[in-house]
C-alpha positions as CSV (number, residue, x, y, z in Angstrom):
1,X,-51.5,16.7,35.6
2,X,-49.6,14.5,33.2
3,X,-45.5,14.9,32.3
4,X,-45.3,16.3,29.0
5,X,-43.5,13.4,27.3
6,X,-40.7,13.8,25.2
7,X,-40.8,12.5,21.1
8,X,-38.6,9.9,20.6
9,X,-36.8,12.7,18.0
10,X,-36.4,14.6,21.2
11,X,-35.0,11.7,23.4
12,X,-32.3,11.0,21.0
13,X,-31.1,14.4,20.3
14,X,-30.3,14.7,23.6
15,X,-29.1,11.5,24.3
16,X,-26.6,12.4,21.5
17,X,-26.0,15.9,23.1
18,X,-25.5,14.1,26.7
19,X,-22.9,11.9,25.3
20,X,-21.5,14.3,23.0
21,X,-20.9,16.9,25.9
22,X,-19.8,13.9,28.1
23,X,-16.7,13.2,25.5
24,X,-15.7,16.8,25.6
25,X,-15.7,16.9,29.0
26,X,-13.4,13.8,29.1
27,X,-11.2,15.0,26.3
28,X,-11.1,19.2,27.9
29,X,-10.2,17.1,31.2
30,X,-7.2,14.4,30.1
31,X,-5.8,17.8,28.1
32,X,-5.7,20.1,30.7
33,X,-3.8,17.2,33.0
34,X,-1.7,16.6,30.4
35,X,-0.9,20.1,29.7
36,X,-0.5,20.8,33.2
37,X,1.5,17.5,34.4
38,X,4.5,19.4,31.7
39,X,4.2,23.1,33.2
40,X,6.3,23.7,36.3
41,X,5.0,22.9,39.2
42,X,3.6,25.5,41.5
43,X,6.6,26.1,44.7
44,X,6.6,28.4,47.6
45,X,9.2,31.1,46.2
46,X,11.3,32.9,49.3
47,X,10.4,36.6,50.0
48,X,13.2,38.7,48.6
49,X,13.9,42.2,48.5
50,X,12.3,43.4,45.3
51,X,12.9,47.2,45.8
52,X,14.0,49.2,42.5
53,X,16.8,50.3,45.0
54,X,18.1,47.1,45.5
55,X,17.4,46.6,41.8
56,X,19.3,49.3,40.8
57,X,22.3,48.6,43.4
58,X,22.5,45.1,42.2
59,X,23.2,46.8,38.7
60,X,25.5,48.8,39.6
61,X,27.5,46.4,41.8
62,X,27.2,43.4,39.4
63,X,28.4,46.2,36.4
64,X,31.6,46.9,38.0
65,X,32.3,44.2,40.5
66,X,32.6,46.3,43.3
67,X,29.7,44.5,45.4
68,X,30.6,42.2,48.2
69,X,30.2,38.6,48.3
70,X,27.0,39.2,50.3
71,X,25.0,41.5,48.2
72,X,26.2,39.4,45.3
73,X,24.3,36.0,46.7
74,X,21.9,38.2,47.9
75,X,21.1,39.7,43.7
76,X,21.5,35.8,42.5
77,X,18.9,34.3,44.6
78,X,16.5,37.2,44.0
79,X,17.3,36.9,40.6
80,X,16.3,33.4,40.6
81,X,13.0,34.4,43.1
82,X,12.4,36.3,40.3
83,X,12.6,33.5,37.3
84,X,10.6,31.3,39.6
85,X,8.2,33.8,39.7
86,X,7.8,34.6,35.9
87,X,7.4,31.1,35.1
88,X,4.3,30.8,37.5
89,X,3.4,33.2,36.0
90,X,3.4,32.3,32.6
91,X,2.0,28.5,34.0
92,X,-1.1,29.8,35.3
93,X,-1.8,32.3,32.5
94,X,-1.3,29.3,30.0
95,X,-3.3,27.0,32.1
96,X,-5.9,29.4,32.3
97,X,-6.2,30.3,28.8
98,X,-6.5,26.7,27.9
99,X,-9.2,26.2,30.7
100,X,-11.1,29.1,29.0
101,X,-10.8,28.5,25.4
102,X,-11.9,25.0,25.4
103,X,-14.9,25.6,28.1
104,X,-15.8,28.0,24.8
105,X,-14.6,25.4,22.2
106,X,-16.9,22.4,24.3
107,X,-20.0,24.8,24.2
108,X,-20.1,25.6,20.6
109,X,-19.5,22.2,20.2
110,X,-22.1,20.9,22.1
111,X,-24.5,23.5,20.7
112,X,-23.6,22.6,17.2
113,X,-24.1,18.7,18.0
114,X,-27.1,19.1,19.4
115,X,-28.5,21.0,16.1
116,X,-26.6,18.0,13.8
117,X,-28.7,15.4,15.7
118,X,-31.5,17.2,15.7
119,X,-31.4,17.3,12.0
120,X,-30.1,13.6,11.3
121,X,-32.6,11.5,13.9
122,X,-35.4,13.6,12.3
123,X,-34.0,12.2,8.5
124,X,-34.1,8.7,9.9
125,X,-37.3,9.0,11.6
126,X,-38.7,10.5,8.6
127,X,-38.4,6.9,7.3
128,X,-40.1,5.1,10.0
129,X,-42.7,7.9,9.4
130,X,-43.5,5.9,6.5
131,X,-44.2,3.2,7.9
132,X,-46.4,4.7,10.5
133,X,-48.0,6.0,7.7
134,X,-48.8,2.6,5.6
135,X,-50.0,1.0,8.5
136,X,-52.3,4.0,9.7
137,X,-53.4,3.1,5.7
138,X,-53.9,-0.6,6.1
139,X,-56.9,-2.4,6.7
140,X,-59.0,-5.5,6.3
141,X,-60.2,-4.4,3.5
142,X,-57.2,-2.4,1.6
143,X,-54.0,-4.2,2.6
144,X,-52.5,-2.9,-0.9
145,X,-50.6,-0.1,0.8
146,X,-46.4,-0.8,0.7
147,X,-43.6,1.4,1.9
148,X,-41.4,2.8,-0.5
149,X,-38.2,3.3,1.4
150,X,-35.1,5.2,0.1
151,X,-32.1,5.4,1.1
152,X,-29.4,2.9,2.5
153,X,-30.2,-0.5,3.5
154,X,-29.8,-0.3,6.7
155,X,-32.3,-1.6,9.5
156,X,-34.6,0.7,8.9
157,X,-34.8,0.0,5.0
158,X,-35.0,-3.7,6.7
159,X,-37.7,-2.9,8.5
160,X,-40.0,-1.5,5.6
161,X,-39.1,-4.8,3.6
162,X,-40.1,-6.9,6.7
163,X,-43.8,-5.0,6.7
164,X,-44.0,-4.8,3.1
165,X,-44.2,-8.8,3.6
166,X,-46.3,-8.7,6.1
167,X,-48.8,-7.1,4.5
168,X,-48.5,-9.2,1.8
169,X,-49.1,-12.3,3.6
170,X,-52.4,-10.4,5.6
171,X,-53.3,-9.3,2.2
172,X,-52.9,-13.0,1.0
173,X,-54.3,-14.2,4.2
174,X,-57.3,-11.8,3.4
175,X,-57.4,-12.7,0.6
176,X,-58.1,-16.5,0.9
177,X,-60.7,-16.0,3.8
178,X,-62.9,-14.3,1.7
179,X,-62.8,-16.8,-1.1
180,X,-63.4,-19.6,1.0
181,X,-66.1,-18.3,3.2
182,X,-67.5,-17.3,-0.5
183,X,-67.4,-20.7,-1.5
184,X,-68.4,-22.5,1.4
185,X,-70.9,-20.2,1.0
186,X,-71.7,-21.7,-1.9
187,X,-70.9,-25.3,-1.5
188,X,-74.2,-25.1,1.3
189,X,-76.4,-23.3,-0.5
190,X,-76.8,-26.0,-3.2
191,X,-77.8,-28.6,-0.4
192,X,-80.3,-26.1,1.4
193,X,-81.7,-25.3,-2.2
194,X,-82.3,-28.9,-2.7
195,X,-84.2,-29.7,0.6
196,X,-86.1,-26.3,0.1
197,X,-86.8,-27.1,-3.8
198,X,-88.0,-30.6,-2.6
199,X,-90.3,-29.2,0.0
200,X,-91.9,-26.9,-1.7
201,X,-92.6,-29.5,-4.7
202,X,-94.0,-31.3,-2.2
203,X,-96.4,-28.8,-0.4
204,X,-97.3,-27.1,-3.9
205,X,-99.6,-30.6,-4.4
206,X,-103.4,-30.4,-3.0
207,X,-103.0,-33.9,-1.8
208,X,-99.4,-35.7,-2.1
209,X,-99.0,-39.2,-2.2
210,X,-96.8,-41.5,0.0
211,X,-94.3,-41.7,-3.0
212,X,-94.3,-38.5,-3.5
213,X,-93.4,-37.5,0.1
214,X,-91.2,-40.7,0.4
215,X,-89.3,-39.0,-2.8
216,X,-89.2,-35.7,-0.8
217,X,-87.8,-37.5,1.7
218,X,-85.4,-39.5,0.3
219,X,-83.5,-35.8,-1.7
220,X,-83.6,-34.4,1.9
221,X,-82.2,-36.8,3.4
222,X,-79.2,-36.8,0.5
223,X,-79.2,-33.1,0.7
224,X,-78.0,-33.0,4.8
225,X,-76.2,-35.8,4.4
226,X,-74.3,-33.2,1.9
227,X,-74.5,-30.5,4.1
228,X,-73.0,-32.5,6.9
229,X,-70.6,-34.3,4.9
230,X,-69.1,-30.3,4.1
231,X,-69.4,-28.7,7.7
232,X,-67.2,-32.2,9.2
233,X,-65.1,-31.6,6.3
234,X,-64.8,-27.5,7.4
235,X,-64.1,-28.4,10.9
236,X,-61.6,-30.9,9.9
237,X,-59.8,-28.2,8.2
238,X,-60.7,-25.5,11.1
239,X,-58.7,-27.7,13.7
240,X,-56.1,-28.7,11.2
241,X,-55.3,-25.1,11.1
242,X,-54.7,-24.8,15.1
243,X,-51.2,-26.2,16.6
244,X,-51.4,-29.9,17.7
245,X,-51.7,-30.4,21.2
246,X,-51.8,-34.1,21.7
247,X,-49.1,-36.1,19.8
248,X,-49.0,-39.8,19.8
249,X,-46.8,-42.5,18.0
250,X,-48.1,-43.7,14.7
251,X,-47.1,-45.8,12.4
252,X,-48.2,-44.9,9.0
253,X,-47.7,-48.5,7.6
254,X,-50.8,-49.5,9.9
255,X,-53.0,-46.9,9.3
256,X,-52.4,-47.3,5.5
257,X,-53.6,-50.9,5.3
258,X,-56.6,-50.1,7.8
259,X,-57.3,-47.3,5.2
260,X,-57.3,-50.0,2.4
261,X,-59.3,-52.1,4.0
262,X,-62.0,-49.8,4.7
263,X,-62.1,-47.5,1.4
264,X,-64.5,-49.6,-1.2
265,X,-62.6,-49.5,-4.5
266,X,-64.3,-51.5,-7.5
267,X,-62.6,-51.8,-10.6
268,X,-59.6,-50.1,-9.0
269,X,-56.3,-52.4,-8.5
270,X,-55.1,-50.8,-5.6
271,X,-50.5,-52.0,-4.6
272,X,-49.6,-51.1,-1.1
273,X,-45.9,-51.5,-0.5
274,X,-45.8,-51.0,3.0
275,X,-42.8,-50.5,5.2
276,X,-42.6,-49.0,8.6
277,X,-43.0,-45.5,9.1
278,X,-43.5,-44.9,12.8
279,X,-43.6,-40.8,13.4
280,X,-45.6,-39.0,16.5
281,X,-48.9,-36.9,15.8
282,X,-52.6,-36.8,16.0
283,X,-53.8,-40.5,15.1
284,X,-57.2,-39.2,13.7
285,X,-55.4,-36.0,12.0
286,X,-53.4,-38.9,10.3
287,X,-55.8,-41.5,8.8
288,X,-57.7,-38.9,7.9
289,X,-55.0,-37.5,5.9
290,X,-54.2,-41.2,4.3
291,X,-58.1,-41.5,3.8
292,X,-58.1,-38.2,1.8
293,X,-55.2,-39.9,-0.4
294,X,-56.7,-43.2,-1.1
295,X,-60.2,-41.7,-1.5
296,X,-59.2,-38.6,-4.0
297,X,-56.7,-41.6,-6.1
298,X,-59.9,-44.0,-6.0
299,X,-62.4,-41.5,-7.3
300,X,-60.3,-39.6,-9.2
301,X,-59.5,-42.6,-11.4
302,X,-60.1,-44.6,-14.6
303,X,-62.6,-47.9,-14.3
304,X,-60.1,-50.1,-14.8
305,X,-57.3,-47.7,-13.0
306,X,-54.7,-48.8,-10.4
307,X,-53.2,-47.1,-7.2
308,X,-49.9,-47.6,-5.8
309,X,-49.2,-46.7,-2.3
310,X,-46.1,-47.4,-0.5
311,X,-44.9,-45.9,3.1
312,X,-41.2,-46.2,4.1
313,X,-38.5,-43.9,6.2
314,X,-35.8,-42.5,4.4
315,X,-32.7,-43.5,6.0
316,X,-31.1,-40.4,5.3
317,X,-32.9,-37.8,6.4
318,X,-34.9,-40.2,9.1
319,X,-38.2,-38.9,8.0
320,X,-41.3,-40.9,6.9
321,X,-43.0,-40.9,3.8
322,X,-45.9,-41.4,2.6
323,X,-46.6,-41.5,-1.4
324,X,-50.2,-42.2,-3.5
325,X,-50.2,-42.3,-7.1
326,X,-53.1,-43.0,-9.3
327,X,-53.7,-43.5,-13.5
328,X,-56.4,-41.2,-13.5
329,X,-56.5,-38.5,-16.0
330,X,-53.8,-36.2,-17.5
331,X,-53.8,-33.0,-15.1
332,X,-51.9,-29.8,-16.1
333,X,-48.7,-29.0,-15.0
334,X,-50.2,-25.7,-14.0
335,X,-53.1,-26.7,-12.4
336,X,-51.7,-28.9,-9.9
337,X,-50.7,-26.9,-7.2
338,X,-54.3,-25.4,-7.1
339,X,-55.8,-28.9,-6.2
340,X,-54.8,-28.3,-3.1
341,X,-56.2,-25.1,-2.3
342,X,-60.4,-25.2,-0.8
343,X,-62.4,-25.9,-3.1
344,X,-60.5,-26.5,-6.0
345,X,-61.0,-29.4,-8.3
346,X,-59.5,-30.1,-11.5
347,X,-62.6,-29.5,-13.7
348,X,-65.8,-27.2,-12.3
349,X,-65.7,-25.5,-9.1
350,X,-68.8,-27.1,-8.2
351,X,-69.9,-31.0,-8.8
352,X,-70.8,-33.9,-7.1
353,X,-67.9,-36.0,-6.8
354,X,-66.8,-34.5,-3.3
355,X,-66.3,-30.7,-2.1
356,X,-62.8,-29.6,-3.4
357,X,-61.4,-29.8,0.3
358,X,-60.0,-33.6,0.5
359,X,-56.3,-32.5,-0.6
360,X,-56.5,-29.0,0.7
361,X,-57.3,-30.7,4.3
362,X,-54.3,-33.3,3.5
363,X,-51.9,-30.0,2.8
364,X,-53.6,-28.4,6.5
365,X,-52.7,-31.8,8.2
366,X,-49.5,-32.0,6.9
367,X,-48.5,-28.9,7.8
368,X,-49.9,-29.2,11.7
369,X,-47.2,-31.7,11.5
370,X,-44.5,-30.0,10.3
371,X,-44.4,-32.1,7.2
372,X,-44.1,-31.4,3.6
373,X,-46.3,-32.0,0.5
374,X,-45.3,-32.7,-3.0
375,X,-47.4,-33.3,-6.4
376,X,-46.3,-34.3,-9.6
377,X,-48.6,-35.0,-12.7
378,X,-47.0,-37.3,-15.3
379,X,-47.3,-37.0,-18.7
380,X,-49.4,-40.7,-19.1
381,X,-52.1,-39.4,-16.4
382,X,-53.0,-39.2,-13.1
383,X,-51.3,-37.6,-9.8
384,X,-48.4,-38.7,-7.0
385,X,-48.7,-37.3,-3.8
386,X,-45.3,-37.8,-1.4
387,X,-46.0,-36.3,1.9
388,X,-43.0,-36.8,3.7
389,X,-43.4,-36.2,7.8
390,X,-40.7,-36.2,10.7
């Protein structure tokens, strides 16, 4: 058979009764020594003759001086016996008073601290309750559920705050799942409906010709090349998402101009000021993230557009930066920190200029690397991306 196990309201209620009855004890104790360090100290007192008789001859002999020098020591020191006595007395009485009304006093107070607890740990947990409560409530599918604490802000009142967020973030989290797998969803449907469209236009003919199956062909083959285009782009952003594990030096300045060089660009004037910018990461993580730059400023352009992109290391903050601008069009001030979400772009959702994942696999890079990502759309066009890195 199990222990019954104590709530925690339980535990702490007594743990505030133990230590409550623990101070009494002291105080009762240090009290009574103190008290009983000033009384007289207990003495053996000398047997004396304590007779009425001798009483009563001492009276008489003391009243009119007759007694003799002997019975006259002989009444003092019993006299004295008897003070001796009395104060003993009076000691142990007082001692044992005190002993007994503050036994009494350390019970009732125990009792009555025991009850206070009882009452004030079951307030506090009444709190946490809550929060036991909205995360009973909380699911996958309804993270909308917040604790509404009252009371002082203490660490419990911290403590709803800090799941409020957290649920905020799952919800967010959520949230943003859903929508992408949605529109990945989406994004691979339209390739797959293209190969199946073309097959069955194909098929549908009694007798097809060689152009019309070399037509077939030909839209299936641009279809999965779509299709796989998008799932290396999802895992790109599936292991951009996981913590690095293999970190090598890189110097962004290199990977920039091999970048360039291997990005076709007609009709675009493409400015690389490039300085060193040595940092430590995953090489391929990296040129991808500078391919994703170039690419989205190249496509994203006017025919006769230009790009500037310059690396350097601030010599400040000793970090590296990376910054691509382009002259393509104007882009809302509101719209540009959406670019970087999945499939975002800055007109449809859909289209076939890319998937809407280039910048939000540059943001997922930079952050693997602890970096930072800025955007700014001026007024004359286009976009500047500063990623800055350590």
């Amino acid at each position: 058979m199990r222990r019954p196990h104590l709530t925690i309201r339980a535990r702490l209620t007594l743990l505030a009764t133990a230590l409550s009855a623990a101070a009494g004890t002291v105080v009762v104790a240090s009290t009574y020594a103190l008290v009983a360090s000033t009384l007289p100290a207990s003495k053996t007192v000398t047997a004396v003759n304590s007779s009425q008789a001798f009483a009563a001859a001492c009276r008489t002999a003391l009243a009119d001086g007759t007694a003799d020098a002997n019975l006259r020591e002989k009444c003092q020191a019993a006299f004295k016996a008897g003070v001796k006595v009395g104060a003993q007395v009076q000691s142990d009485t007082t001692l044992s008073h005190l002993l007994t009304f503050s036994l009494v006093t350390l019970v009732t107070a125990t009792f009555l601290t025991a009850l206070a607890s009882w009452f004030v740990v079951g307030r506090v947990l009444r709190r946490i309750q809550r929060i036991t409560d909205a995360a009973r409530a909380a699911s996958d599918t309804n993270l909308s559920e917040r604790v509404a604490l009252q009371g002082p802000h203490d660490e419990v009142y911290e403590l709803g705050d800090t799941f409020n967020e957290m649920l905020a973030r799952l919800d967010a989290s959520f949230t943003g799942q859903r929508c992408f797998i949605a529109n990945a969803s989406h994004e691979l449907r339209t390739p797959l409906t293209v190969i199946s469209t073309s097959v069955d236009v194909a098929l549908a003919k009694p007798s097809p010709t060689a152009a019309a199956l070399g037509a077939m062909a030909l839209d299936v083959r641009e279809a999965a090349n779509r299709a796989t285009a998008l799932i290396d782009a999802l895992l790109t952003l599936a292991r951009t998402d996981r913590a690095l594990t293999d970190r090598e030096p890189v110097d962004l300045a290199t990977v920039v101009e091999d970048v360039v060089d291997s990005i076709p660009h007609p009709g675009v004037d493409v400015d690389a000021s490039l300085e060193p910018a040595r940092t430590t990461g995953d090489p391929v993580l990296l040129e991808r993230l500078v391919a994703n730059l170039v690419d989205n400023a190249v496509r994203y352009n006017r025919p006769d557009g230009r790009v500037a992109i310059s690396t350097r290391t601030d010599e400040v903050s000793g970090r590296v930066v990376v910054e691509v601008a382009n002259t393509g069009p104007v882009v809302p001030a509101t719209q540009v920190d959406g670019l970087f979400e999945p499939f975002r772009r800055l007109s449809d959702r859909t289209g076939p200029d890319g998937f809407g994942l280039g910048l939000a696999i540059v943001a997922s890079i930079t952050s693997a690397h602890s970096g930072t990502l800025t955007a700014t759309a001026p007024d004359t066009g286009g976009l500047v991306v500063t990623v800055t890195l350590p």
